[in-house]
Residue frames as qw, qx, qy, qz and C-alpha x, y, z in Angstrom:
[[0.661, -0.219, 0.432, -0.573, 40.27, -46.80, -1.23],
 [0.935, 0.084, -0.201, -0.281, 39.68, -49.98, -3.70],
 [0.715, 0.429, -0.497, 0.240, 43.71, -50.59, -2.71],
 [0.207, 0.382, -0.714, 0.550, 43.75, -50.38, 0.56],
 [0.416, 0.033, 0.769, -0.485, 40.56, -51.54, 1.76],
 [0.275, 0.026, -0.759, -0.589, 39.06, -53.88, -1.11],
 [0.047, -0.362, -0.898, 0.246, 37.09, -55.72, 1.58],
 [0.159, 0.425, 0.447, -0.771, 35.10, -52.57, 1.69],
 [0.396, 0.677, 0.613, 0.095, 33.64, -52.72, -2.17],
 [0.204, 0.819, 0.349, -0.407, 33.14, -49.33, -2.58],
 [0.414, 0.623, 0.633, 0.199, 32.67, -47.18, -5.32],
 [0.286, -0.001, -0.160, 0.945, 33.74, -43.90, -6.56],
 [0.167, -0.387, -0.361, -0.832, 30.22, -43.02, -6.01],
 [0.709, -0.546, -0.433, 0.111, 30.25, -44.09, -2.33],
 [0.567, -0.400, -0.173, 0.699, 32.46, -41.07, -1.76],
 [0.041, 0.990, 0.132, 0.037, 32.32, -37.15, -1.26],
 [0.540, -0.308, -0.165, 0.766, 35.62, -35.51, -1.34],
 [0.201, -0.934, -0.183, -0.232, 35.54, -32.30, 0.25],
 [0.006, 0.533, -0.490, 0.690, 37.59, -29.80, 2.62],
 [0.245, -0.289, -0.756, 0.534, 37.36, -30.11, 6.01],
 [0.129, 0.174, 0.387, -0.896, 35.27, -26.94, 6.24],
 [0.512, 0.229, -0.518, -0.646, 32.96, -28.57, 3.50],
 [0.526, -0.209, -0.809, 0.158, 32.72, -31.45, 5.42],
 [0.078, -0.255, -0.620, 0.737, 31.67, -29.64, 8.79],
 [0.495, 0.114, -0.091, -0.856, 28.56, -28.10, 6.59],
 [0.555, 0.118, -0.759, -0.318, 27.87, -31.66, 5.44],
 [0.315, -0.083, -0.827, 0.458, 28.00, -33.01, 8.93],
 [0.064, 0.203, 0.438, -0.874, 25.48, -30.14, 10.12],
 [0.316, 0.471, 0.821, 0.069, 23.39, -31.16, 7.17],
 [0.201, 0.650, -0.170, -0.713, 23.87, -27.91, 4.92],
 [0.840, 0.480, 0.234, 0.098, 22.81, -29.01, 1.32],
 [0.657, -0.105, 0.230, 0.710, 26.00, -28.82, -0.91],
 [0.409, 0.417, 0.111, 0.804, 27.38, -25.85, -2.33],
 [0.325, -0.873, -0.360, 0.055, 26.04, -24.11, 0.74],
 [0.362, 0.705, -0.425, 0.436, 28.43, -21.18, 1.62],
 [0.563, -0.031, -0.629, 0.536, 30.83, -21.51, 4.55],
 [0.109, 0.269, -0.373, 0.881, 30.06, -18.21, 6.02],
 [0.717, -0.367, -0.394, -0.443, 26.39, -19.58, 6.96],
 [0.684, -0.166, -0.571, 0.423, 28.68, -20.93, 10.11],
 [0.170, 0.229, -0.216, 0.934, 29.01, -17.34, 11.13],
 [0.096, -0.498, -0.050, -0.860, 25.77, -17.02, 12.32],
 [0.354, -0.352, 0.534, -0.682, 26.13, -18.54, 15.09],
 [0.392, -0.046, 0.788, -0.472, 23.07, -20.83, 15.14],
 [0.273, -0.011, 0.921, 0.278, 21.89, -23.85, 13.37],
 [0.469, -0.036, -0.033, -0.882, 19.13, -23.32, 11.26],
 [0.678, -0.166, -0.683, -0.214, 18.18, -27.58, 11.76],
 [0.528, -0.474, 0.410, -0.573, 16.68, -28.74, 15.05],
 [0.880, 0.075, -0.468, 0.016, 18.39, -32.13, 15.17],
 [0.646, -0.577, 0.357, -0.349, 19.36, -33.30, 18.42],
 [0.728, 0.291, -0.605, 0.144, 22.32, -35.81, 19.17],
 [0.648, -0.651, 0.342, -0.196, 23.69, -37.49, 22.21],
 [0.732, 0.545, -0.395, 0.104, 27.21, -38.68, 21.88],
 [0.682, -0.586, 0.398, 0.181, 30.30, -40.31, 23.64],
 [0.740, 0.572, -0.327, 0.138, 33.60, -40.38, 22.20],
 [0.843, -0.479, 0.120, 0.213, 36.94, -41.51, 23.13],
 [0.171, 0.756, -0.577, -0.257, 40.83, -40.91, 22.25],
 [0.988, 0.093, -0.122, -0.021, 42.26, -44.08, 20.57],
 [0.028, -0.821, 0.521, 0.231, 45.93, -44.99, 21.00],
 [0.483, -0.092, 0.862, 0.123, 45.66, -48.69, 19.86],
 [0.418, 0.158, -0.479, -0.756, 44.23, -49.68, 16.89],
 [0.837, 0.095, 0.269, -0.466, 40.73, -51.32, 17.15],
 [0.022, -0.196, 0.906, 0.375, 41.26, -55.27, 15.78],
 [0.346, 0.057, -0.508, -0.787, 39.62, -56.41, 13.32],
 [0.159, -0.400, -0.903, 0.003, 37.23, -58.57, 15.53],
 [0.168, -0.447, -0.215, 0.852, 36.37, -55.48, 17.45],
 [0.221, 0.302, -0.154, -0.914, 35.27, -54.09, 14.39],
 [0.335, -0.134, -0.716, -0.598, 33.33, -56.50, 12.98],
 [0.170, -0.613, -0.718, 0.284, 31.17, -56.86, 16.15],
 [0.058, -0.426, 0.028, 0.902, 31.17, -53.07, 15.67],
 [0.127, 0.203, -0.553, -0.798, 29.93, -52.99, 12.52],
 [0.355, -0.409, -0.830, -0.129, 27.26, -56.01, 12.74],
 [0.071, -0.387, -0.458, 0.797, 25.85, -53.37, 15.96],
 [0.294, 0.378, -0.162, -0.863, 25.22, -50.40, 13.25],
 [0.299, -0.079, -0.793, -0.526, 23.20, -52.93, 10.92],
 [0.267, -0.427, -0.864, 0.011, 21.09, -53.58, 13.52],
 [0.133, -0.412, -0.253, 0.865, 20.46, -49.52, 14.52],
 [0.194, 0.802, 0.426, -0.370, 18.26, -47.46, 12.80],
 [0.181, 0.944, -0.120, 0.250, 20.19, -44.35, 11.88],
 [0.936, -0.095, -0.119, 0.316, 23.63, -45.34, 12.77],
 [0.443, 0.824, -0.182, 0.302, 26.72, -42.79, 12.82],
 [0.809, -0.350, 0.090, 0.463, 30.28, -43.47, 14.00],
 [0.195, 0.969, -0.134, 0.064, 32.17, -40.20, 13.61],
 [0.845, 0.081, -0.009, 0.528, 36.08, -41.05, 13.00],
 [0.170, 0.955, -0.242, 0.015, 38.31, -37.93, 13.73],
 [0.865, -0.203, -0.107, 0.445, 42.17, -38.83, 13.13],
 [0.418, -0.883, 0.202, 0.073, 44.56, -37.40, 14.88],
 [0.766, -0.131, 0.482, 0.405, 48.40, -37.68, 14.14],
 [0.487, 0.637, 0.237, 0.549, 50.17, -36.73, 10.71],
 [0.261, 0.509, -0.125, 0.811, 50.33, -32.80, 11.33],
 [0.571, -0.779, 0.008, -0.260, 49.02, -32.77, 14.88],
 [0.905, -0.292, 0.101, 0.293, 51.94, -34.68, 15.78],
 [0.410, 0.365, -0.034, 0.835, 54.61, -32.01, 13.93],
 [0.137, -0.789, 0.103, -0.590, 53.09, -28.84, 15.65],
 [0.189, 0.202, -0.723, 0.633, 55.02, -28.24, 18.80],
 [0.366, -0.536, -0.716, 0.257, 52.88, -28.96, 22.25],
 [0.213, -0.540, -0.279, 0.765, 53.73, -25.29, 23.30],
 [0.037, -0.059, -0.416, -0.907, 52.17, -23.73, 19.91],
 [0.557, -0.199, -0.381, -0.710, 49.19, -25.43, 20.66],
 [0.289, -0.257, 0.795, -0.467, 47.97, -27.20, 23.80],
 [0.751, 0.085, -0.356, -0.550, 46.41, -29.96, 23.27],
 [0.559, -0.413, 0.665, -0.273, 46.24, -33.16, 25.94],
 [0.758, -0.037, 0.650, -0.018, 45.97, -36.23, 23.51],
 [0.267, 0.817, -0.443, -0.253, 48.31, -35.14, 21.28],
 [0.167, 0.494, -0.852, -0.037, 51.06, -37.50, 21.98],
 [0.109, -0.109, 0.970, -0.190, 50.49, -41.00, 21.03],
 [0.384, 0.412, 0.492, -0.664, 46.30, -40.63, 20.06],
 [0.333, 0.118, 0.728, 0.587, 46.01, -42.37, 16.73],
 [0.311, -0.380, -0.447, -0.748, 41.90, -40.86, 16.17],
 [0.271, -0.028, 0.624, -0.732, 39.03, -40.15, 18.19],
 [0.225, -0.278, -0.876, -0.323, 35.81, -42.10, 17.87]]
């Protein structure tokens, strides 16, 4: 991270690395080392309530764009901007293994 985005500062103690399925507890607000299979049952045990909108990207966002973006969340509360990218190995699996409409060409979803 410090080499490809220096502007950002950060710290190895400004970062969690995790799985993906380790991340999706995190996101649901499971303390760590929670187990995975706690997904299995179905329903959350937190009553947290969200209203969201997302989009597919296929351009990258410039870098004004983001910095009016970014000056937004400073001025929010409780802020959260969920990145999902797309590409890499979504782009290798065939279309007909897996349907999926914004496959081709869909850099991340926001």
């Amino acid at each position: 991270m410090r080499k490809s985005f220096p502007e950002l500062g950060l710290a190895r103690s400004d970062c969690i690395e995790m799985t993906r399925i380790q991340s999706v507890l995190y996101m649901a607000g499971y303390p760590s080392g929670t187990p995975r299979e706690v997904l299995l049952e179905g329903k959350s045990r937190f009553k947290n309530f969200l209203k969201g909108k997302s989009d597919f990207v296929r351009d990258p966002i410039p870098e004004t764009a983001l910095k009016r973006l970014w000056k937004r969340l400073v001025e929010e509360d409780s802020p959260l901007v969920k990145w999902t990218p797309f590409g890499g190995m979504m782009s290798k699996i065939s279309e007909s293994s897996t349907p999926f409409p914004h496959r081709k060409g869909t850099i991340f979803m926001i």
